[in-house]
Every structure is written in C-alpha cells, then in structure tokens.
C-alpha positions as CSV (number, residue, x, y, z in Angstrom):
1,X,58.4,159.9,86.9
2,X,58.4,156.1,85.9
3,X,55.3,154.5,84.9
4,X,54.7,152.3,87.3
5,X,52.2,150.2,85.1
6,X,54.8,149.0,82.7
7,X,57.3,146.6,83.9
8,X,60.8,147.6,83.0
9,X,62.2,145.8,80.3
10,X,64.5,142.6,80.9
11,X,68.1,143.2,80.2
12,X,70.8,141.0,79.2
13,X,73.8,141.1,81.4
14,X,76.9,142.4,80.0
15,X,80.3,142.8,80.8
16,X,80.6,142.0,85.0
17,X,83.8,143.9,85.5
18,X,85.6,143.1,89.1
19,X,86.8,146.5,91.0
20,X,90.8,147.1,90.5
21,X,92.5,145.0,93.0
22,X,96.2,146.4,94.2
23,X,98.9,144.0,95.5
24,X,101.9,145.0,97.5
25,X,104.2,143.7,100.3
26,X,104.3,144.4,104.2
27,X,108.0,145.1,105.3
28,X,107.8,141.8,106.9
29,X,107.0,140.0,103.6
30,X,103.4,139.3,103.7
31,X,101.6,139.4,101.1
32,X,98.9,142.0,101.1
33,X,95.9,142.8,98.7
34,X,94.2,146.4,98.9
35,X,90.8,147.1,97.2
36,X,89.8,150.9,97.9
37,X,86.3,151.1,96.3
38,X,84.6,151.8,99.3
39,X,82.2,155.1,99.3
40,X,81.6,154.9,103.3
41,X,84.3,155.7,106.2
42,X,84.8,152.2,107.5
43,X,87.2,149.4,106.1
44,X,87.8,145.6,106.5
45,X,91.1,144.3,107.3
46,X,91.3,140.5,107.1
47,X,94.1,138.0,108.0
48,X,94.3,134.5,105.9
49,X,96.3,131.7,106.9
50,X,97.1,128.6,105.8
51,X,96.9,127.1,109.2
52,X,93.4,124.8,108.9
53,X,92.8,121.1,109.3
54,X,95.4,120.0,106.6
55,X,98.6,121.6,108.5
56,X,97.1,120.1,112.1
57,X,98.8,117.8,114.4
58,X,96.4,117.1,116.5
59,X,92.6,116.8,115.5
60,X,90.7,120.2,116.3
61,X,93.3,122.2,117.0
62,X,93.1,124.8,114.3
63,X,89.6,125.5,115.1
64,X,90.4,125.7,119.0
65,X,93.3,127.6,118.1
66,X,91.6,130.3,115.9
67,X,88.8,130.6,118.2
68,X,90.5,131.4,121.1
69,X,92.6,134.1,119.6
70,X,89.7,136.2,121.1
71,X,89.5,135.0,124.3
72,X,92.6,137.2,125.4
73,X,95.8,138.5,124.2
74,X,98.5,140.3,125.7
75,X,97.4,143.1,128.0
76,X,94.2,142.2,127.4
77,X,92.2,140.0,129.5
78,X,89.2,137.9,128.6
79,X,86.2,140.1,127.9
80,X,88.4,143.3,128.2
81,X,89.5,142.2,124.4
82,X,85.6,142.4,123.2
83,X,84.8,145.2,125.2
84,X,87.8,147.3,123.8
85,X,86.6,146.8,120.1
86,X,83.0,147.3,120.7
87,X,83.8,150.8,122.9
88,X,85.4,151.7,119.4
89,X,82.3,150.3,117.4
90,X,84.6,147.7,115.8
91,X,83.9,144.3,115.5
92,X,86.0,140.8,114.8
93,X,84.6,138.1,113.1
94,X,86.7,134.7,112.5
95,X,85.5,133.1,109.3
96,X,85.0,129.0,108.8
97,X,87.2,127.1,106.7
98,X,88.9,124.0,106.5
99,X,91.6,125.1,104.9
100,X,92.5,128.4,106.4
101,X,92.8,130.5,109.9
102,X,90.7,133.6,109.3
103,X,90.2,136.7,111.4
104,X,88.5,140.0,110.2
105,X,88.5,143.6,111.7
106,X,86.1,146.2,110.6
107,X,86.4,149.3,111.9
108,X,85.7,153.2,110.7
109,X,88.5,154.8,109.4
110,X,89.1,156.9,112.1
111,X,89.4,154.5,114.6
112,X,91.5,152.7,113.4
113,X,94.2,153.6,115.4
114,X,92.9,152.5,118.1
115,X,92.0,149.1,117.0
116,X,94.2,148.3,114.2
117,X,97.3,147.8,117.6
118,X,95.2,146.1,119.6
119,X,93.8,143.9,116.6
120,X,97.7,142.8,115.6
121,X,98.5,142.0,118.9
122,X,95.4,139.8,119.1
123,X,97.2,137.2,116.0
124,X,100.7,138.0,117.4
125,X,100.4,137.5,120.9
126,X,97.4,135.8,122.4
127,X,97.1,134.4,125.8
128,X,95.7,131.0,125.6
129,X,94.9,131.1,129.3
130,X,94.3,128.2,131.2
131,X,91.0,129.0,132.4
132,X,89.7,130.3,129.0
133,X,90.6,127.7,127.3
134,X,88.8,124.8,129.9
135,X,85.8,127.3,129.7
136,X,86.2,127.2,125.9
137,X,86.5,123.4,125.4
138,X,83.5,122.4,128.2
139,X,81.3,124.9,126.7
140,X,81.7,123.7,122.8
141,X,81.4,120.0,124.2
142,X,77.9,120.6,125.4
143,X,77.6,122.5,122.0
144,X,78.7,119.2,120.2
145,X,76.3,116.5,122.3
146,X,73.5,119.2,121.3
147,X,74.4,118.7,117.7
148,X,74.9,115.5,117.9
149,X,71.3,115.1,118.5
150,X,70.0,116.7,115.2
151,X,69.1,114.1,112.4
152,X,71.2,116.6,109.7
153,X,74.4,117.2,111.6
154,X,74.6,113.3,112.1
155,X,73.9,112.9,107.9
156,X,76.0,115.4,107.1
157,X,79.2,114.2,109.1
158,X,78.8,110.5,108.1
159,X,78.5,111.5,104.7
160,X,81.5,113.5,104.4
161,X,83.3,110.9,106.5
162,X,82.4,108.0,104.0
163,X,84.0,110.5,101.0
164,X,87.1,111.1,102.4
165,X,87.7,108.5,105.9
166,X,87.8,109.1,108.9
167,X,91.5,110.2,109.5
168,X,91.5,112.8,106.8
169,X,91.6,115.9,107.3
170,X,88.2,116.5,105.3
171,X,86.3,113.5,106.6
172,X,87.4,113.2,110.4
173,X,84.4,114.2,112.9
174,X,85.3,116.0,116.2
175,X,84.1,114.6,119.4
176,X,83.7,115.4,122.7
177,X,86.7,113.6,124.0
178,X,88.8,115.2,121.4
179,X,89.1,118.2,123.5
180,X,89.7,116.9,126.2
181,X,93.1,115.6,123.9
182,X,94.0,119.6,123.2
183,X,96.2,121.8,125.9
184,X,97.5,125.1,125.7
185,X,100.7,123.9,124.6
186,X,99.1,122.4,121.5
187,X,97.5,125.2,121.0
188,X,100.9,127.7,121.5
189,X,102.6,124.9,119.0
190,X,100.1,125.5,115.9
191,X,100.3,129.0,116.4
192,X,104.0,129.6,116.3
193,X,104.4,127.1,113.7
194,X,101.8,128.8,111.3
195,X,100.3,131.9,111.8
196,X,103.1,133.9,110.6
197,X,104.3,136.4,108.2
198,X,105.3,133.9,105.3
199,X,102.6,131.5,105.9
200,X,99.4,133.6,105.3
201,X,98.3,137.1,103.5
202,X,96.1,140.3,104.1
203,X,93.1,141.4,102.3
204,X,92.3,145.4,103.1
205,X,89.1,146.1,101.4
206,X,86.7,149.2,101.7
207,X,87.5,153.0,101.6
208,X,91.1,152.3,101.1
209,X,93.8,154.9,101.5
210,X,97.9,155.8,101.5
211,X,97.1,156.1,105.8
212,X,94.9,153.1,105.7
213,X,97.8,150.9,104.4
214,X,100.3,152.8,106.2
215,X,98.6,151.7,108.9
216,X,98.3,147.9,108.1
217,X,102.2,147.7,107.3
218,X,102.9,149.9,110.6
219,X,101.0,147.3,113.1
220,X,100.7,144.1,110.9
221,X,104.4,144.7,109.3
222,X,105.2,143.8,113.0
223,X,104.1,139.9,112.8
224,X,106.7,137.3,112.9
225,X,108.4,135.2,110.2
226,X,109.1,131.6,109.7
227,X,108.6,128.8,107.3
228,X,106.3,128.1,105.4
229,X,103.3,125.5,107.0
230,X,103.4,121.7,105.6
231,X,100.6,120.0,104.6
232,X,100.1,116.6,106.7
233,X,100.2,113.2,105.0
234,X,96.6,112.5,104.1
235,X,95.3,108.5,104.1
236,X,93.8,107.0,101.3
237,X,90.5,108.4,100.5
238,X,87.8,105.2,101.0
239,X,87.3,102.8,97.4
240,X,83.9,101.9,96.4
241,X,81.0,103.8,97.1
242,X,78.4,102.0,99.5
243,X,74.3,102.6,101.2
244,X,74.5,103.0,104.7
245,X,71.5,103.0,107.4
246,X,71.6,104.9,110.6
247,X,68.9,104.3,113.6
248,X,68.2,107.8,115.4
249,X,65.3,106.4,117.7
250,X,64.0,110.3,118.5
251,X,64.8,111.9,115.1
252,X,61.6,113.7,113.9
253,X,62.3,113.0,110.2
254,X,64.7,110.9,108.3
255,X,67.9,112.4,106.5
256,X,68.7,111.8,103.3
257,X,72.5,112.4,101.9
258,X,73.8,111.3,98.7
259,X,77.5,112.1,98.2
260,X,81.0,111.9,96.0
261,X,84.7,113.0,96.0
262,X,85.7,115.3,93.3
263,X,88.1,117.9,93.1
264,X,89.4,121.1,93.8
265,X,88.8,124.4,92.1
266,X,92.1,123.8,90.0
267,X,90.4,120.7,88.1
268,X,89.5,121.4,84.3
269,X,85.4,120.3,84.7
270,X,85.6,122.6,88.3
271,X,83.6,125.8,86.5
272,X,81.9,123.5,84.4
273,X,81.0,121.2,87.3
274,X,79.6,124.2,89.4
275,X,77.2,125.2,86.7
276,X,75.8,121.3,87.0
277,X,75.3,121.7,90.7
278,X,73.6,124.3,90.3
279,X,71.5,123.2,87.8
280,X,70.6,120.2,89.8
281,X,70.2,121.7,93.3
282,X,71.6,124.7,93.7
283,X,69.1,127.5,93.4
284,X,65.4,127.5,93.9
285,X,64.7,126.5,90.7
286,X,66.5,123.5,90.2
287,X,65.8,120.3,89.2
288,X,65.6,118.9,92.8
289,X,63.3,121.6,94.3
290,X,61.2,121.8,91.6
291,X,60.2,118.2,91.7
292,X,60.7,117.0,95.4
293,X,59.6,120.1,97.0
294,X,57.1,121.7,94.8
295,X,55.9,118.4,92.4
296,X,55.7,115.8,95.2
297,X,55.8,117.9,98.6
298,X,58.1,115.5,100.3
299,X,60.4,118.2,101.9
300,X,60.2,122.0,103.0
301,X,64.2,122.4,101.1
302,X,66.2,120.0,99.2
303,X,69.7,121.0,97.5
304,X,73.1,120.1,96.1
305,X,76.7,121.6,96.7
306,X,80.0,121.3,95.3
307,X,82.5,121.9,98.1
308,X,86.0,122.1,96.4
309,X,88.9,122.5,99.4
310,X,92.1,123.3,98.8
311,X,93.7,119.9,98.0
312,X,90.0,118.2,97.2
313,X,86.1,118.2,97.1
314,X,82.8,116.4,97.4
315,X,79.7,117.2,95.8
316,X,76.1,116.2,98.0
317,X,72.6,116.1,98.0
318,X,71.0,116.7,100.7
319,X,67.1,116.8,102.4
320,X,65.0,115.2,105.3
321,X,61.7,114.0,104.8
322,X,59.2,111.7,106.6
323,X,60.5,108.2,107.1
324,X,57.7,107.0,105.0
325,X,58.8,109.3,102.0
326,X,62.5,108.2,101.9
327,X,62.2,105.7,99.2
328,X,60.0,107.6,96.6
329,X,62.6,110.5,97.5
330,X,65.5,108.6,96.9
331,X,63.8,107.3,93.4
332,X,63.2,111.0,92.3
333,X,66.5,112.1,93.1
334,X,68.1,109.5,90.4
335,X,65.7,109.7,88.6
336,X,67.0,113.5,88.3
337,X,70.9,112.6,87.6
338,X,69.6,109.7,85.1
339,X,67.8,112.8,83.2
340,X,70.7,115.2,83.5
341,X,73.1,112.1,82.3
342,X,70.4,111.1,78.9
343,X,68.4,114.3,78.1
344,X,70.3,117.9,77.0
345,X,68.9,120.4,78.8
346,X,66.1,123.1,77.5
347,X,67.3,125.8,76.0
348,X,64.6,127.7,78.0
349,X,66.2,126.0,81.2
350,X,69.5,126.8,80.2
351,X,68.9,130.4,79.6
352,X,67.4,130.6,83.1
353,X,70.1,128.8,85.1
354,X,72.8,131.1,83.1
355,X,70.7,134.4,83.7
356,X,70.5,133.5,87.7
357,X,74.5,132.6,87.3
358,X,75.5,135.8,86.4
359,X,73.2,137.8,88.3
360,X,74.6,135.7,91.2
361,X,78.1,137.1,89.8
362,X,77.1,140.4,90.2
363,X,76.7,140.1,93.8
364,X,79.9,138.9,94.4
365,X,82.1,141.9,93.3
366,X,78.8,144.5,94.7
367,X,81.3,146.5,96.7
368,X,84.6,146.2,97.8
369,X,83.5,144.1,100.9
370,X,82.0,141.6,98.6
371,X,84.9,141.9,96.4
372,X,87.0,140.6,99.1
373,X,85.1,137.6,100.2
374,X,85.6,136.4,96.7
375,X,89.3,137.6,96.7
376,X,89.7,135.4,99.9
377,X,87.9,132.4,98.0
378,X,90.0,132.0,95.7
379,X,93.4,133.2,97.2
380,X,92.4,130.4,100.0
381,X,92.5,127.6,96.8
382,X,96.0,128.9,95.7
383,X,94.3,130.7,92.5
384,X,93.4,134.5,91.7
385,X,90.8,136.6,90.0
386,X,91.4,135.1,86.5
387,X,90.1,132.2,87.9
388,X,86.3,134.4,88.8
389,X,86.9,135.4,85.1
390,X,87.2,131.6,83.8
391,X,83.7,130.7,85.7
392,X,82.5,133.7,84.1
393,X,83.4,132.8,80.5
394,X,82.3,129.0,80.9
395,X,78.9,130.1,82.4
396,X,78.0,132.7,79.1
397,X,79.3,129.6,76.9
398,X,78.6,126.3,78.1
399,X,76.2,124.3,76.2
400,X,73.5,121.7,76.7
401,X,75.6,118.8,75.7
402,X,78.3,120.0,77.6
403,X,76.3,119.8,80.9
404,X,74.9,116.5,80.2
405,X,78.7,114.8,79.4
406,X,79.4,116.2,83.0
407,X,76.3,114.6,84.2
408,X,77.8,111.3,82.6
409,X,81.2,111.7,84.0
410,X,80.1,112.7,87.5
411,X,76.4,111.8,88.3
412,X,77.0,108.1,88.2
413,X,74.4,106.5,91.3
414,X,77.8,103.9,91.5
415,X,80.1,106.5,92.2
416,X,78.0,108.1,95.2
417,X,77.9,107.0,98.8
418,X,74.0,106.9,100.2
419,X,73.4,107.9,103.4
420,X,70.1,107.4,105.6
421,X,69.5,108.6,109.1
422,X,66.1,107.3,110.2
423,X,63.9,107.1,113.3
C-alpha cells in the first residue's frame, strides 16, 4: 500500500512520444489519417475542409453553410437527422474555425454501419431547405443582438477588427443584416465549390481497425471531386496601431483589450512566441494573473492568446474590470511587457512555466481522441506532427534571454491597438 503521508516524489518529464499516426488515401483521393490507439469500442471520424472565411464569397456564409449541414440532408428531414444519430447513441459535433469546415461523428464501433451512410450523405447531400434555413438565420440574429449586448463580445470584435480591418476575412464582424444578405443558393454555391474530395481530409481516430477504414473509404470514398478552393484576395491589414474608446451606457464593467497582428504557425519566433504568451497570460500563473488578479484584485481572470490562422495571427490581452480600475490596469499591464522586454526571466520562473508546458503537452496526445484534435490543428495550418515535435524541442530549450529578445521584438506598447469598452 502507498504511504499516504509522504508526497510522491516530483519527476522530470521525459520523452512525450505522440501515438503512431497512419496516412493512406480514399479511392476518391482524399486524404485520410487513421490513429487506432483507442482501448474502448467507439471511434471518431472527422471531416476537415478548407472551406472557412478565407475561401468565402459572401460574408458568413461558411459558418451558415457548415451549420446547416445538420439541419437536413437527403431523405432526412429536419429533426429526423438528430434523432436518427441519437437512436444509435451517436453524436455530431461541428467544430469552430476560421479557417476550416469541420464536422465530427462519434459512434461505437458497431454502429457504425448505421451511421457512418447516413453521416456521408449529411456532407454530400444536404438539403438547405428554405424553411430551415429562415428558421436558422432569425434565430442566430436574435442570438447576435443578445451578444451584442455583452461588454466582452463588443471588445473582443473591435479589437480583432482594428488588427486585421474590417473587410478581412479575420477582422470583419457579422451582423444581423448580414443574414438577411445569404440564400440557399449561396449556400448550395460554397458547398459545391469546396467541400469536396480534393479540397479537405479525414481524421479516424479511436479503436481503429481494417473494418473501421473499410468502412470510411466505402461511404466517404463516395464524396465528390473538384478543384481545389482559392483563397480570396485579402485588403491591406490597417497601419499604425491606435487607443480607441467605446461608450456601452449599461455595461456592468469596462473591457479592456490590448492587441497585435503577428503570424501564423509557419513563422520562425511561432514556438518561441507561444512560450511568451504563456508566460505573460496564459496559465494561472502568469505574469498577468499574478499581479492584476491576485496582487491588485482588479479582475476575477485576466489573460493573453496567440491566435495564429492559417494565412495570419494576432496576439491579445484581455480582462474587464470596474471603470474606475481601468487606468491602474492598463499601467500594470505595460508595466508587465516593459518587464518581459528589460529583465530575463527567473530561472525559478522559467522552470515552472516549462514544467506546466510540457505537462500541458501531455494532454494533448492522452489518447487517440486527443491525438487527433492536435492532428487537426496542425493539418488545418498546412503543417504536420514535426511541427508538435518543434514546439516541443523549443519549450525544453529556450532560454531566458531568448524570451526577453521576443518580448523586445513583439511586446512593443507602439505596435498594439488599445481597446476600451466603458459604461
């Protein structure tokens, strides 16, 4: 028995070794990626395609279009879609990106057959009925005025539409009248022009087998063909970096956002870079939280991210506080970026942040499910695993005075835009 008075000793984490991933080819040419570590009966089938905001013709229509894949497809009629999967104990889950059209199935094993048909015809073939779709587009407008009503939704969309405009694809903010824009034939154009065969990939993860992927090539080996999707023209991304105000008469606190462009994950300082956001706001015990939150008390949660797309990325802070707190905030949080830009970082410090790194590591290739959210990641930015491996090696051997030259190069208070929303 263990001794439950003696705390187990703390290990140093070694090799973090990713489960074996297998690549291989539907008969209709996509690309498909199987990981069979799974030690329960059930499996994940997910479709990626690159058929988000940047391939768009009209604004919103890759989100309308990927959400209403469930609303009906054919032979199956509004709820009788839902109800089907859940009779089988499946369920279908469409994850967010910019980027990318996502749509999971997970299923048992031995239902699959049941679902795995039903599930293909669902991307192939889907309705886009009239009447779903005006149910659709008045009930996510009432959804929209409600979020447009919350101090942090407001922050967070002016901020990102300050980094990157308006118009682009990163930066432009939907609005109500913007479905009322959309019709079914908008959303029947996107779909035949991108979600395809040669414009996306599959990701079977879980307790993988020769029937399993047998399976996936029998029903998914069916989707159509065409070109490949084109990226739109983006506009120029706005020049010098400005404070704005914002009056939200009813807001209960004010909202703070401080924000940059960057880059994408195929950028040379993008591991490196990560490692800094974390360090500054990224986990509990960052720099941020420690002071703001648990030094000052000015907020309940304060905290950074570096959001590389695709074809770009922003880093923010971000926070809400009481109106009368905003300025002493704002003066802590450079205050924290003049530190990180002058000072190297404790060695103590450093050996924290880098033990709560890879420990986060760990999670992300716990199972073959986890495995494939990260496979997805990074097949979504046009990489693959050695790119998991990369942030791996920079995390065990980054330095102090490597973090504080990336401080210098991207913490500059010049180079962010300031955003306040305030009652």
């Amino acid at each position: 028995m263990p001794n439950r008075r003696r705390r187990p000793n703390i290990q140093r984490i070694g090799e973090i070794r990713v489960p074996a991933v297998r690549s291989w080819t539907l008969r209709n040419g996509l690309p498909a990626y199987s990981i069979p570590a799974g030690t329960q009966p059930g499996v994940r089938v997910e479709l990626i395609f690159f058929a988000g905001r940047p391939y768009e013709h009209k604004h919103l229509v890759s989100r309308v279009a990927a959400d209403m894949l469930a609303e009906g497809c054919h032979g199956y009629e509004g709820s009788a879609l839902s109800d089907h999967f859940d009779y089988y104990g499946a369920s279908i889950s469409m994850p967010v990106s910019l980027d990318t059209t996502n749509v999971s199935l997970l299923s048992l094993n031995r239902h699959l057959p049941h679902v795995l048909p039903v599930f293909a015809d669902m991307i192939a073939r889907p309705s886009f009925d009239e009447g779903e779709f005006r149910r659709f587009c008045k009930q996510h407008q009432q959804l929209l005025r409600e979020d447009l009503s919350q101090v942090d939704v407001v922050a967070y969309r002016e901020i990102t539409s300050c980094i990157f405009g308006s118009q682009h694809p990163y930066g432009y903010n939907s609005r109500p009248e913007d479905y009322d824009a959309l019709s079914t034939l908008d959303l029947r154009q996107h779909h035949e022009r991108l979600i395809h065969a040669h414009n996306g990939l599959v990701i079977i993860s879980g307790e993988v087998n020769s029937a399993v992927e047998e399976m996936v090539d029998r029903y998914l080996g069916d989707l159509p063909a065409g070109p490949a999707g084109r990226v739109v023209d983006f506009p120029r991304i706005p020049g010098k970096a400005e404070k704005l105000r914002m009056s939200m008469p009813e807001a209960p606190q004010s909202s703070i956002r401080i924000g940059r462009q960057l880059f994408n994950r195929n950028h040379p300082d993008a591991a490196g870079f990560y490692i800094l956001d974390t360090l500054i706001g990224g986990y509990f015990g960052s720099r941020l939280m420690t002071n703001i939150r648990e030094d000052k008390g000015f907020t309940y949660n304060i905290e950074s991210s570096f959001d590389p797309m695709r074809f770009d990325g922003c880093w923010y802070i971000e926070c809400e506080v009481a109106h009368e707190a905003v300025g002493e905030t704002l003066t802590e949080i450079y205050r924290e970026m003049d530190e990180l830009r002058s000072r190297p970082v404790p060695a103590t410090e450093l050996r924290m942040l880098k033990g709560y790194l890879l420990g986060n590591y760990l999670t992300m290739v716990d199972g073959p499910f986890a495995t494939g959210e990260l496979l997805r990641s990074v097949l979504s930015d046009g990489l693959d695993m050695a790119a998991f491996d990369e942030l791996v090696r920079v995390t065990r051997e980054i330095s102090a005075t490597d973090l504080m030259q990336l401080a210098q190069r991207y913490l500059h208070p010049d180079d962010c835009w300031e955003v306040i929303v305030a009652p």
